[in-house]
N, C-alpha and C positions, 0 to 999 in steps of 0.2 A: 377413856374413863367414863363410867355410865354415872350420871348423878340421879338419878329418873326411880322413883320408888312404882310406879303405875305407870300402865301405857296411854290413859288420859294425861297424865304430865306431862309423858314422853310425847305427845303430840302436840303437845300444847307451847313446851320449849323450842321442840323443833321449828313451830311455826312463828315463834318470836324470833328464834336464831335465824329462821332465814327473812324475815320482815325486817328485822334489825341489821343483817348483813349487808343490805342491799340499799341502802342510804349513808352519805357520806358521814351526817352525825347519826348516829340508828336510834334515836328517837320515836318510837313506833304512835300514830296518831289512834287513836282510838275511838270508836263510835260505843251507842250502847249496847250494841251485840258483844262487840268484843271486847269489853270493859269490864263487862257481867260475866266474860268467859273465863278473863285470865286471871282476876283478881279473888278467882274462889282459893278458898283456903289449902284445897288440895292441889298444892305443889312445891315443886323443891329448888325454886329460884323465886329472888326478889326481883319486886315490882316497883319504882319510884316514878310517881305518875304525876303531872302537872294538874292541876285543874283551873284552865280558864277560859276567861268568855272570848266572843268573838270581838274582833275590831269593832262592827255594827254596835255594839253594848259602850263603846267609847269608854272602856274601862282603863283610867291612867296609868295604875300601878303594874296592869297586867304585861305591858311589853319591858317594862324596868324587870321584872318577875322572872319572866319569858328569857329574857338574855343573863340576867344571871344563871337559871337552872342551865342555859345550852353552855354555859362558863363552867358551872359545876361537873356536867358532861364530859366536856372534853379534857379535864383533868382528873378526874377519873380513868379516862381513856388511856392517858397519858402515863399514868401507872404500869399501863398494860403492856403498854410496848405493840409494837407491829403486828405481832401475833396475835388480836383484840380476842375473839372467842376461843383459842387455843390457847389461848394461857391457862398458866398453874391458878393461879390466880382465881381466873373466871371460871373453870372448870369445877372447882373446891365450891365456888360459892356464888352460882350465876348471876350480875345483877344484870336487869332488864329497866331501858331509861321508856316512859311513855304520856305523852301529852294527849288531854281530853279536852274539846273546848264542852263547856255547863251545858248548851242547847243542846249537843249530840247525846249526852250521856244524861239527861235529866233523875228517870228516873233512880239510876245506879246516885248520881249526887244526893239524893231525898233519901235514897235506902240508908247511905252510908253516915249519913245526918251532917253532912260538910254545912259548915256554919258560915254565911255569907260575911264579908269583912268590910263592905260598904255602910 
């Protein structure tokens, strides 16, 4: 089943499909190259992206954060059944999981006006 309206999607999916395939939680980590890539508006799967600092920032709430979204994750997953990217499911309506720590992706954080909660 093609879900892919353009071949920038279609290559854009694919390389989340196989970034995400290849990790036990597929969790894809993100810098600011490809933060600014994936998150444009033209394409035909969702994105649910973490945003946090690094350990060095001794941010408290972020590994409390951190383990629930990978909790969120995997019950998601767990919908999916075995078959994770062959499902009806995932096939009808791609989601893609992906964590940014704030240093790597600054300027994409400042574009998107994320609002600091410290």
């Amino acid at each position: 089943m093609q879900v892919h309206s353009s071949l920038a999607t279609t290559e854009k999916y694919d390389k989340l499909l196989k970034s995400s395939s290849s990790r036990k939680l597929p969790i894809v980590e993100f810098n600011e190259e490809s933060i600014q890539r994936y998150a444009k508006e033209d394409r035909d799967f969702s994105l649910i992206v973490l945003f946090t600092e690094s350990p060095t920032y001794k941010c408290e709430a972020c590994p409390v954060i951190g383990q629930e979204y990978k909790q969120f994750v995997k019950d998601y997953l767990d919908t999916l059944g075995d078959e994770l990217h062959n499902s009806t499911k995932f096939t009808k309506q791609p989601i893609f999981f992906g964590r940014c720590e704030i240093a790597k992706c600054l300027e994409f954080y400042i574009k998107v006006n994320i609002k600091d909660f410290r």
